[in-house]
VOGU-3710 file (C-alpha; in Angstrom, 3 decimals, decimal comma):
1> xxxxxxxxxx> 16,434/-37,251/22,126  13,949/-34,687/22,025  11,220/-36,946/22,104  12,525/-38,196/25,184  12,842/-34,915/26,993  9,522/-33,789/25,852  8,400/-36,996/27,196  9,634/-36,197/30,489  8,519/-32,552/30,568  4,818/-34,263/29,931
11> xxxxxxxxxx> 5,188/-35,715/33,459  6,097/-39,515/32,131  9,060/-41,634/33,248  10,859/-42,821/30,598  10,305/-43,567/26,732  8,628/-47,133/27,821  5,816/-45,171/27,822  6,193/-44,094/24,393  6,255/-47,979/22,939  3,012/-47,947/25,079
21> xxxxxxxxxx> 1,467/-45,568/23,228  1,885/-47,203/20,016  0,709/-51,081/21,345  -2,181/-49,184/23,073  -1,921/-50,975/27,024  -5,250/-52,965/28,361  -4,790/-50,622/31,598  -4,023/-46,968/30,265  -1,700/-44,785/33,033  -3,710/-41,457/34,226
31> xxxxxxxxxx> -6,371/-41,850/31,652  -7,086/-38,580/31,179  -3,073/-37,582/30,898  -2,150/-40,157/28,660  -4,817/-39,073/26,328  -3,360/-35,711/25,693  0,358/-37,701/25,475  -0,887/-39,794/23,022  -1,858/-37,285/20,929  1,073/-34,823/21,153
41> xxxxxxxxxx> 3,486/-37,979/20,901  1,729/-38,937/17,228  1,771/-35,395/16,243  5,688/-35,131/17,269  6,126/-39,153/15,179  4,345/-37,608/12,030  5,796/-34,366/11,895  9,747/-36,490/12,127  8,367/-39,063/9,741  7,413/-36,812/6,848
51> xxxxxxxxxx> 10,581/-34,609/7,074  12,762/-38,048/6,934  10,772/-38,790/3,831  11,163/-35,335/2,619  14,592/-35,333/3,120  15,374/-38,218/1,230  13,141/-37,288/-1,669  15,543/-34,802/-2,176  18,195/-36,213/-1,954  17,059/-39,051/-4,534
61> xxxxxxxxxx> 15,719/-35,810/-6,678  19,120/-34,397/-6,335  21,463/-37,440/-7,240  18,754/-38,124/-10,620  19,029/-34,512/-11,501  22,933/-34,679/-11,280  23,103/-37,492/-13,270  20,478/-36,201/-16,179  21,767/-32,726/-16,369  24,058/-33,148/-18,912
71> xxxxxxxxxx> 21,139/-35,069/-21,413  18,690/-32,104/-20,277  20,818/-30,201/-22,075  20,526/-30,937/-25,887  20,801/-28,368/-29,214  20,120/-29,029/-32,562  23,671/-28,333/-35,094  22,407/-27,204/-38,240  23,476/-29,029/-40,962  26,071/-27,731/-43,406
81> xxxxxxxxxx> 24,747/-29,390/-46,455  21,062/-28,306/-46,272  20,607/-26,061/-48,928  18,101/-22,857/-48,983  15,445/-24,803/-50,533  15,467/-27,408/-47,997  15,438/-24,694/-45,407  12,178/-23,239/-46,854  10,392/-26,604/-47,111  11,643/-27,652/-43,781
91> xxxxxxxxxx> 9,409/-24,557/-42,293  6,230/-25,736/-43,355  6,719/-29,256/-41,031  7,211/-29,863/-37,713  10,892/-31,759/-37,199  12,340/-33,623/-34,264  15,660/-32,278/-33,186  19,221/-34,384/-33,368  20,287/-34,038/-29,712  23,690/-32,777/-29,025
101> xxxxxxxxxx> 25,170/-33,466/-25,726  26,290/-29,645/-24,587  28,659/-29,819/-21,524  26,406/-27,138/-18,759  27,112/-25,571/-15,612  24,938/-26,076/-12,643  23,898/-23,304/-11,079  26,357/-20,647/-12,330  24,017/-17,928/-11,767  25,263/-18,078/-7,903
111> xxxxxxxxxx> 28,514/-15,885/-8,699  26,835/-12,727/-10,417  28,833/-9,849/-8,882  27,052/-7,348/-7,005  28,759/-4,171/-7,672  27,014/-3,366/-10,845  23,467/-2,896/-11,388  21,642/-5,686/-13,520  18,337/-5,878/-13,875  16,105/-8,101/-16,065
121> xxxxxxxxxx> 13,059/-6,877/-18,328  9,725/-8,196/-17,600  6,195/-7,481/-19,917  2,738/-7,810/-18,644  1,937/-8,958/-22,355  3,067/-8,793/-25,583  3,931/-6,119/-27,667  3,847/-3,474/-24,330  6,946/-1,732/-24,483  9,645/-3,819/-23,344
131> xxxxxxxxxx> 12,034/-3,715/-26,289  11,349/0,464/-26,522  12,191/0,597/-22,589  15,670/-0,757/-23,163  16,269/1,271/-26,285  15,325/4,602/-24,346  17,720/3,061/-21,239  20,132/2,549/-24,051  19,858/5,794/-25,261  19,870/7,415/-22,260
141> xxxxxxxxxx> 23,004/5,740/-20,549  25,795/7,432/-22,803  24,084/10,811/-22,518  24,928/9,823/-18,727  28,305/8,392/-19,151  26,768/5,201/-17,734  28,451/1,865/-19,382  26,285/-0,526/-20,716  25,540/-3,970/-22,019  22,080/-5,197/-23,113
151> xxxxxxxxxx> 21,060/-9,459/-24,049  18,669/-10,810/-25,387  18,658/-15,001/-24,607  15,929/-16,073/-26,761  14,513/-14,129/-30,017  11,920/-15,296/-32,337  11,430/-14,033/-35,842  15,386/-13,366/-36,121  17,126/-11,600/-38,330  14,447/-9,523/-39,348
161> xxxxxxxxxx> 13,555/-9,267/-36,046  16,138/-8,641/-33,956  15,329/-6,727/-30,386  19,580/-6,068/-29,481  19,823/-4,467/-33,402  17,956/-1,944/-32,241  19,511/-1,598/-28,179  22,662/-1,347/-30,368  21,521/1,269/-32,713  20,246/3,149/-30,051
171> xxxxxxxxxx> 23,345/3,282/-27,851  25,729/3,158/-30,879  27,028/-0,075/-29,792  27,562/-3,614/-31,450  25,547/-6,388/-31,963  27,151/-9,727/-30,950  25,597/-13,532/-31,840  25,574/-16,427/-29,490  26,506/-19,803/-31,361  22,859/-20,449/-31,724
181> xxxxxxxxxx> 21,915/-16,936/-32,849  24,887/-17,311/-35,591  23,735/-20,329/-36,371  20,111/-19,170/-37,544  21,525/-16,441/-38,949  23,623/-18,349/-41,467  21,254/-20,540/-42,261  19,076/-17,434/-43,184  21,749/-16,470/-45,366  22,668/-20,174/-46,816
191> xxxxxxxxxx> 26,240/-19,080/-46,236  28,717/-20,486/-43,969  28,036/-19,168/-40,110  31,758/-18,522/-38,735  32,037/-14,694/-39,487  28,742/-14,047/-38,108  28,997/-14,125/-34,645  29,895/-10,441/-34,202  27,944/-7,653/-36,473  29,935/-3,959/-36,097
201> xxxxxxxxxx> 26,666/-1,518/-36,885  28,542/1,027/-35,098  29,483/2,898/-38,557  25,922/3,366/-39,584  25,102/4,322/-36,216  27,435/6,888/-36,188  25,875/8,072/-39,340  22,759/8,583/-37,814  23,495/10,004/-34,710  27,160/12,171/-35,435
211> xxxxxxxxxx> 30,305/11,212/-33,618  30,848/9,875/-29,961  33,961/9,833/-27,967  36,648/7,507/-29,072  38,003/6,629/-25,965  34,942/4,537/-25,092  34,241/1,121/-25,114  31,320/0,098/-27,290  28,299/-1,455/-25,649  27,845/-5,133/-26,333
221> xxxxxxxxxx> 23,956/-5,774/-27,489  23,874/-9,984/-27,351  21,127/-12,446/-28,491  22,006/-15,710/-27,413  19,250/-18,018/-29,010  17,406/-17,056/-32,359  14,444/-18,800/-34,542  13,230/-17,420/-37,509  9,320/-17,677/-36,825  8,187/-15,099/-35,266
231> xxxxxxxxxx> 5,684/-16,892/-33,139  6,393/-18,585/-29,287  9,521/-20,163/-28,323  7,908/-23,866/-27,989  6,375/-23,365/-31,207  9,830/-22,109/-33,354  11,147/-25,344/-31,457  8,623/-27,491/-33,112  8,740/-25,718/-36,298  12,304/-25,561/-36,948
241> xxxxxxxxxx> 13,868/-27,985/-34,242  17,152/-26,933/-32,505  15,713/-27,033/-29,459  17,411/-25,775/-26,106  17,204/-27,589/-22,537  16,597/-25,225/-19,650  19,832/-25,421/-17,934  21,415/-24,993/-21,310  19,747/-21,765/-21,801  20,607/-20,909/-17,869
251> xxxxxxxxxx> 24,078/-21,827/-17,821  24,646/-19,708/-21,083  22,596/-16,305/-19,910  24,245/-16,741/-16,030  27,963/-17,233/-18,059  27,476/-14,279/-20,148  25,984/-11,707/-17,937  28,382/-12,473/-15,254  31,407/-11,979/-18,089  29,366/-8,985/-18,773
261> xxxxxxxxxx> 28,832/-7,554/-15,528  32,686/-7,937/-14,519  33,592/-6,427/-17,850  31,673/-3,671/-16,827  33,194/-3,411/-13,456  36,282/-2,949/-14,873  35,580/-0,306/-17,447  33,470/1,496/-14,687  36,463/1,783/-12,419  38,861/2,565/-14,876
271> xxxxxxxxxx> 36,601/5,827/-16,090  36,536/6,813/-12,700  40,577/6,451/-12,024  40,884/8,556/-14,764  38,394/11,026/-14,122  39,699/11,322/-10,511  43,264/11,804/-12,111  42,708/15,201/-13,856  40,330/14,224/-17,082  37,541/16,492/-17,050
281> xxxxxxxxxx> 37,333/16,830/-19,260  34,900/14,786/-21,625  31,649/16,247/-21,606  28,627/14,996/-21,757  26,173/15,032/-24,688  24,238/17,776/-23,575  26,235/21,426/-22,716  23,790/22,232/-19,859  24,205/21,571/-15,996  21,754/19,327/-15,567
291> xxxxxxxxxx> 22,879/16,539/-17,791  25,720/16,974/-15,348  23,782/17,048/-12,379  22,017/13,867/-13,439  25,111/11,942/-14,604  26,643/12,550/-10,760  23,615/11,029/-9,338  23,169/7,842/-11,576  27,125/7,011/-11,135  27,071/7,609/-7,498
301> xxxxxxxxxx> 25,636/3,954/-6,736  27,510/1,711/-9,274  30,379/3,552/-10,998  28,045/4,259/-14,144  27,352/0,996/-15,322  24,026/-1,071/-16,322  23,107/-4,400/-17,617  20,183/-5,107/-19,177  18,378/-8,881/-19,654  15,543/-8,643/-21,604
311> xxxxxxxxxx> 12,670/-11,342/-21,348  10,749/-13,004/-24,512  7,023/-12,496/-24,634  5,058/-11,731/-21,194  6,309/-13,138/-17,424  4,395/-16,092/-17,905  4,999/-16,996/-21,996  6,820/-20,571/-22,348  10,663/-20,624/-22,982  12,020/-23,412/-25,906
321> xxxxxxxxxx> 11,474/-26,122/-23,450  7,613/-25,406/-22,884  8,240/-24,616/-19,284  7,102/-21,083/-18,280  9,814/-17,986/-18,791  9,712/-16,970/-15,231  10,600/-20,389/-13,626  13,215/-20,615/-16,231  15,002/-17,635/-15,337  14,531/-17,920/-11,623
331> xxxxxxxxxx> 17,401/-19,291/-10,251  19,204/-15,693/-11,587  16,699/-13,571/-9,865  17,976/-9,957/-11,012  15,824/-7,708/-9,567  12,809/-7,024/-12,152  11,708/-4,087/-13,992  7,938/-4,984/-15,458  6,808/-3,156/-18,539  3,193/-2,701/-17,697
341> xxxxxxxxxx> 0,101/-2,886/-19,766  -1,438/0,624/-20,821  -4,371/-0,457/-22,680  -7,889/-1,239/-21,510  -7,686/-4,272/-19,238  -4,385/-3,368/-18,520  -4,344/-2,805/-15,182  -5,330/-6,594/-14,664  -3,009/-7,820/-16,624  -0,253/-5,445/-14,894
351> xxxxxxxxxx> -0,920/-6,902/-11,359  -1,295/-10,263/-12,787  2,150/-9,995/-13,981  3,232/-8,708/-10,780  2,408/-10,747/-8,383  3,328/-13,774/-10,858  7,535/-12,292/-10,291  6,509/-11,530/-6,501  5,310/-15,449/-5,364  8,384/-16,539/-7,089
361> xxxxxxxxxx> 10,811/-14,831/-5,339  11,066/-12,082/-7,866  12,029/-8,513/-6,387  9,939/-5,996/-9,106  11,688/-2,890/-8,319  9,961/-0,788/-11,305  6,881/-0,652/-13,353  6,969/0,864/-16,347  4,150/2,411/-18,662  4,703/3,442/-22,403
371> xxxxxxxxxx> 2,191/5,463/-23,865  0,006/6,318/-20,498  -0,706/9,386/-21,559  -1,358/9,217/-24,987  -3,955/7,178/-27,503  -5,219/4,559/-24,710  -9,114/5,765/-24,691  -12,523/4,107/-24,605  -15,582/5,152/-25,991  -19,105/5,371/-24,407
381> xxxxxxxxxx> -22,070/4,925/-26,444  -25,187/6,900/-25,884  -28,519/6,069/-25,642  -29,274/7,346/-29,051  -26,832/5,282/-30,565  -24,354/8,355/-30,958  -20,478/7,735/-29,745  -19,829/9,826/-26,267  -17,095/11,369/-25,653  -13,801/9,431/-25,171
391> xxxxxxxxxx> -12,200/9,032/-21,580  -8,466/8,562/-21,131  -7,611/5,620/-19,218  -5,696/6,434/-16,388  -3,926/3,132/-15,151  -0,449/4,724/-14,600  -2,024/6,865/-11,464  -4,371/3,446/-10,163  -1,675/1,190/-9,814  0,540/4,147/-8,117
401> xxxxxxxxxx> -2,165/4,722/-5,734  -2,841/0,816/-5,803  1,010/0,480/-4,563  1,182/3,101/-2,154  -2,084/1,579/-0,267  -2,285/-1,087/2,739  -3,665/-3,561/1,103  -0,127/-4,107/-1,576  2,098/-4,137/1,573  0,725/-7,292/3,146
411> xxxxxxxxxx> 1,006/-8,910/-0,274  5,182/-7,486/0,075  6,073/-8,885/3,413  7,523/-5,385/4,182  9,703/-4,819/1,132  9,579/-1,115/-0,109  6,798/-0,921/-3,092  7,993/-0,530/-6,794  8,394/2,788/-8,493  5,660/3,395/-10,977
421> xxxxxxxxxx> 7,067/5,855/-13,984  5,400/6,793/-17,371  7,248/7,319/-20,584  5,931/8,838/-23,429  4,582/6,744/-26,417  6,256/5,960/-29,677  4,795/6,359/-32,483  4,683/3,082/-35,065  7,822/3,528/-38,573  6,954/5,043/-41,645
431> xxxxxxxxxx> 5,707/2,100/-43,824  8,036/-0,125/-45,817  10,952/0,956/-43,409  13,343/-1,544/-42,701  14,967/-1,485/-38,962  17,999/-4,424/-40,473  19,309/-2,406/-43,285  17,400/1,224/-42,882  18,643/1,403/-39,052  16,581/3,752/-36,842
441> xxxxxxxxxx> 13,527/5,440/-38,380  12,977/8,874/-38,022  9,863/8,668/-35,307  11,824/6,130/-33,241  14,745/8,944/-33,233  12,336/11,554/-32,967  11,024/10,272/-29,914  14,229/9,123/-28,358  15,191/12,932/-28,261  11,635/13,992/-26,603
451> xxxxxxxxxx> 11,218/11,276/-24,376  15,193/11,478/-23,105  14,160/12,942/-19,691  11,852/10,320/-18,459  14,485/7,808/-19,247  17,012/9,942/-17,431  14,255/9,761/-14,419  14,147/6,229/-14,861  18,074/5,404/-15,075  18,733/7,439/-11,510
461> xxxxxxxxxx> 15,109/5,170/-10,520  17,271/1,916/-11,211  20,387/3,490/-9,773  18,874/4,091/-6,920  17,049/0,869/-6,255  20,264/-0,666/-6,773  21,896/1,121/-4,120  18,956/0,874/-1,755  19,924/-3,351/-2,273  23,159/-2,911/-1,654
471> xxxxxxxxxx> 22,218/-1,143/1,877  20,157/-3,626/2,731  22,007/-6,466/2,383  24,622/-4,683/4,486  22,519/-3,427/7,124  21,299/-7,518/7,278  24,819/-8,101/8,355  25,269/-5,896/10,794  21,589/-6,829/12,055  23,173/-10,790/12,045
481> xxxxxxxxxx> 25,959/-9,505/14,103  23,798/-7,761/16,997  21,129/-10,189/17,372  22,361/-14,032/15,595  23,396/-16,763/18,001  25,647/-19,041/16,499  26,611/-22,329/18,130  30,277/-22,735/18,872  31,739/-19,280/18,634  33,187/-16,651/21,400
491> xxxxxxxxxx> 30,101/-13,616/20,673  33,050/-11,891/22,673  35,767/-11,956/20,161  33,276/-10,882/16,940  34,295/-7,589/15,418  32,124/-5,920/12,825  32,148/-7,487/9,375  32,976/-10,712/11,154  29,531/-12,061/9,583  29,461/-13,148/5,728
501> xxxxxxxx> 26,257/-12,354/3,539  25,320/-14,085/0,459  22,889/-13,152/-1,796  21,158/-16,053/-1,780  19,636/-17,224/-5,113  17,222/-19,902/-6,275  18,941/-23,712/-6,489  22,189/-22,732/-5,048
//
């Protein structure tokens, strides 16, 4: 039908003259008319003809990937009767994995609640901070009276290695074990695995760090899939088997953090009933105002509450399946907070990183630096072969300057630019110290206690970014309502909040 009237709005009588077109008449009608018809008319035919063929592409893509999910989905069970020397030999080769039909569900990232702020952990490389950045969040978020929960989906080199150990450690928390994660574990151990889904550390923590409140819930520090080589994903896949299907390891992460994030919710809002009913009176950590001042201003936004999803390896490093992290991961789309790259060529890699979240659909709403200001320095030789002197490298203050220029907004499509903030840098353990059964070493708690304030900057940072979502998406509705036309409806009879707003995220 719209052919047809654009047909007659071209001056022609009826859509005869469109079959015409197509058989190409001996005698053409107005020559030099029909001409310019033709052409429009094939552009109008291709344009419908590819999105009929698009359309039922997807559909065909949709019904196949309805009926596969389920065998997408596959985990390796260990088995019970492999004993430890088995394990050890079984390291050295690579093994196929017995697939295990796991019952998923599609999509389940869709109904993350909003209320509380969650916010996933991104690294422009390896080994740049991100594990240190949720410790000092961890750290800092008591201090603050801000609930927490930190997890971990995919760890390599576990036990020994174990990122949440020390989020937990940090925040005086516990470390809980997905079925996976357990199952590693025990077959670490060579003992049976169904006590180890939930380590307590919370008494040696409290050893370390005095007494906390009693009243409060412990934070819950999760690692949901574990391999014991510490190398890739893909590769502990192929070296150990138990391998993990992407909407496996989606469905499990969206399940938890939403349990997570309304668990959260509900502690949040029972603090502040009781708070609002008379108790004052449970101080904060610090006996100065401005712990105080800073503990009103990172509640304001969420109730005091933050969850914490920490990535494996850099934005682009694979997950299990082979298949990139950050297209993994993207149908959650928490808004990011990228660990950036200090060191010489860092800046590169830092903007490389970014705009790898940003073309997905990822909203980066920090970058973080460890160490800015501290060893990062390069050395300029002199003619006479002597060493010059060494200049700091300064890429904390380029990319803020990069990010407050022009040329970044284009690349933003007029979202606000990320906050840039520099921590201090950490200084490596004492040697031979043991994070699994030494806990914290002193330099990590050391620096905890020094570097406390920038984390305190960069909790109210997240706080705030949160809320700044939150007012966007609500000042999107009430744009809807004032300027959206929407077929079939008296515009007479709408009355604010009339519109509904989803927060739309990647294959809903």
């Amino acid at each position: 039908q719209n052919i047809t009237s654009l047909v007659h709005l071209q001056g022609c009588a009826s859509r005869r003259h469109f079959k015409l077109k197509r058989r190409r008449p001996s005698v053409p009608y107005c020559e030099a008319h029909m001409s310019q018809e033709r052409r429009f008319l094939y552009l109008l035919c291709k344009n419908v003809r590819i999105a009929k063929l698009a359309a039922a592409s997807m559909r065909r893509f949709a019904s196949a990937s309805a009926r596969q999910g389920p065998q997408n989905a596959m985990m390796d069970s260990p088995k019970p009767t492999t004993t430890q020397n088995e394990a050890n030999q079984s390291s050295t080769r690579i093994t196929q994995p017995t697939p295990t039909t796991i019952p998923v569900t599609p999509h389940a990232g869709a109904r993350l609640p909003l209320d509380v702020p969650a916010f996933s952990i991104w690294g422009a490389n390896t080994n740049v901070g991100k594990t240190l950045v949720s410790v000092g969040l961890a750290h800092a978020a008591p201090v603050h009276r801000v609930r927490f929960s930190y997890v971990k989906p995919v760890q390599t080199g576990f036990p020994g290695d174990a990122d949440a150990r020390l989020v937990a450690l940090a925040c005086r928390g516990q470390m809980d074990l997905g079925p996976h994660a357990a199952a590693t574990a025990a077959l670490v151990a060579g003992v049976d695995g169904s006590d180890a889904g939930k380590v307590d550390i919370a008494a040696s923590d409290t050893m370390q760090h005095g007494s906390h409140d009693g009243g409060r819930v412990q934070a819950r520090c999760t690692t949901l899939f574990a391999w014991r080589h510490a190398v890739s994903p893909h590769l502990a896949v192929r070296l150990e088997g138990r391998g993990v299907g992407d909407e496996q390891l989606l469905a499990a992460t969206a399940v938890h953090v939403q349990q997570e994030l309304e668990g959260l919710s509900l502690q949040a809002a029972t603090y502040t009933a009781s708070a609002s009913g008379g108790d004052g009176g449970d101080g904060g950590d610090g006996g100065d105002g401005t712990a105080s001042d800073t503990t009103a201003t990172a509640g304001s936004s969420s109730g005091g509450a933050l969850l914490l999803l920490e990535t494996a390896g850099g934005v682009t490093s694979p997950a299990p399946s082979g298949r990139l992290t950050c297209d993994v991961l993207r149908p959650l789309r928490l808004p990011a907070v990228l660990v950036g790259d200090p060191r010489l060529g860092g800046i590169a890699a830092t903007l490389s990183a970014y705009d790898s979240l940003l073309s997905r659909g990822w909203d980066v709403e920090v970058i973080v630096l460890v160490g800015q200001h501290s060893v990062s320095q390069i050395t300029c030789g002199e003619s006479n072969g002597d060493r010059g002197d060494a200049v700091p490298l300064d890429n904390l203050s380029f990319i803020r300057e990069h990010f407050g220029g022009a040329a970044a907004a284009v690349h933003r499509l007029g979202s606000p630019p990320p906050e840039v903030v520099g921590v201090p840098a950490c200084p490596p353990p004492p040697q031979g110290h043991n994070v699994q059964y030494d806990g914290l070493d002193p330099h990590l708690q050391d620096w905890l206690d020094y570097s406390l304030p920038a984390f305190s900057e960069l909790l109210n940072a997240l706080q705030r970014r949160h809320q700044r979502r939150l007012s966007t998406l609500l000042a999107g509705a009430a744009a809807a309502e004032a300027q959206l036309w929407w077929p079939f409806t008296q515009h007479a009879g709408l009355t604010h909040g009339s519109a509904t707003l989803v927060d739309g995220r990647c294959g809903e």
